[in-house]
C-alpha positions in Angstrom: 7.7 2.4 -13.2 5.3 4.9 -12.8 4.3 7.1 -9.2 1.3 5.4 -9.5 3.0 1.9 -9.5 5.3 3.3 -7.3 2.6 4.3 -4.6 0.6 1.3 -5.1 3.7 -1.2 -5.2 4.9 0.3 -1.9 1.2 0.7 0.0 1.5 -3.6 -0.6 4.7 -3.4 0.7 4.3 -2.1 3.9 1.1 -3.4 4.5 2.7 -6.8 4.1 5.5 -5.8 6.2 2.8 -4.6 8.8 0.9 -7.6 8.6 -2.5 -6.1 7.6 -5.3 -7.5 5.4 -7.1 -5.0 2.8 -10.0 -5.1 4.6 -7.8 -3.4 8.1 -6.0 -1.3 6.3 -9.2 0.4 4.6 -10.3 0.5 8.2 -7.3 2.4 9.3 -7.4 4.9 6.2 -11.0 4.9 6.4 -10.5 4.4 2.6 -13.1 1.5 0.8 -11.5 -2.0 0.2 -12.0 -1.7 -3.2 -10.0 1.7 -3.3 -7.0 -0.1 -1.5 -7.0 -2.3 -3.8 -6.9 0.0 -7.0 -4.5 1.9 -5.1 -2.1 -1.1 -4.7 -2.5 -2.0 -8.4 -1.1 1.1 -9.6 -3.8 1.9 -11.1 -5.4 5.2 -8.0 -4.3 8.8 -9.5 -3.6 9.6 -5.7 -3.8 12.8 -4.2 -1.2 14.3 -2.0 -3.6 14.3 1.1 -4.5 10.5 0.3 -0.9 9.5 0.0 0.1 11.5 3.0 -3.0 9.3 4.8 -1.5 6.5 3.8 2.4 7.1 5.2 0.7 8.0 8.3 -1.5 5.3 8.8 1.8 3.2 8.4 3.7 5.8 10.5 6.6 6.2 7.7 7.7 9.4 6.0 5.8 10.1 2.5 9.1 9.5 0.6 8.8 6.3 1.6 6.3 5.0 -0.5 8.1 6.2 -3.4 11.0 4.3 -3.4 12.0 1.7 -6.2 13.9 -0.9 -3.7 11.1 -2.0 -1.7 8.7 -1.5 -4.4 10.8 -4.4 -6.6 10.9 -6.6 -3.2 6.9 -5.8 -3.5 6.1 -7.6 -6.6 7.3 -11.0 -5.4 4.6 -10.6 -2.8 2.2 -13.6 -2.6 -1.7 -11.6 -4.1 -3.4 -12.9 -0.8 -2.0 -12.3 2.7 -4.0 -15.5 4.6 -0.7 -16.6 5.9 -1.9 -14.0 8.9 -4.6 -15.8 9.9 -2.9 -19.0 10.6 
């Protein structure tokens, strides 16, 4: 897996885990929707500032969002999050 995938796999993750749509995460980062998701498809060349934006908005440590454990749990994540709505 790539850091890209890594990043991206793990920003779905904790999102998830956080119970945020796409649209309030961008919000929080002050990123555009459409960044968040390229970013969560592995497919955002991050910088450092963006990726340390991104473990702060989450309030986790940058390593975080590189680790391959929750990044495997991420891929058996449902595509849409509307479950949060109900």
């Amino acid at each position: 897996m790539t850091s890209m995938e890594l990043v991206g796999l793990n920003t779905k993750w904790y999102r998830y885990q956080q119970k945020l749509t796409q649209e309030q995460f961008a919000n929080k980062t002050k990123f555009k929707m459409a960044y968040i998701s390229t970013i969560e498809n592995g497919e955002a060349n991050l910088t450092c500032r963006n990726i340390d934006n991104i473990a702060r908005a989450f309030n986790i440590e940058v390593y975080l969002l590189f680790a391959e454990k929750t990044a495997n749990k991420a891929k058996k994540l449902p595509k849409r999050v509307d479950m949060y709505n109900n």
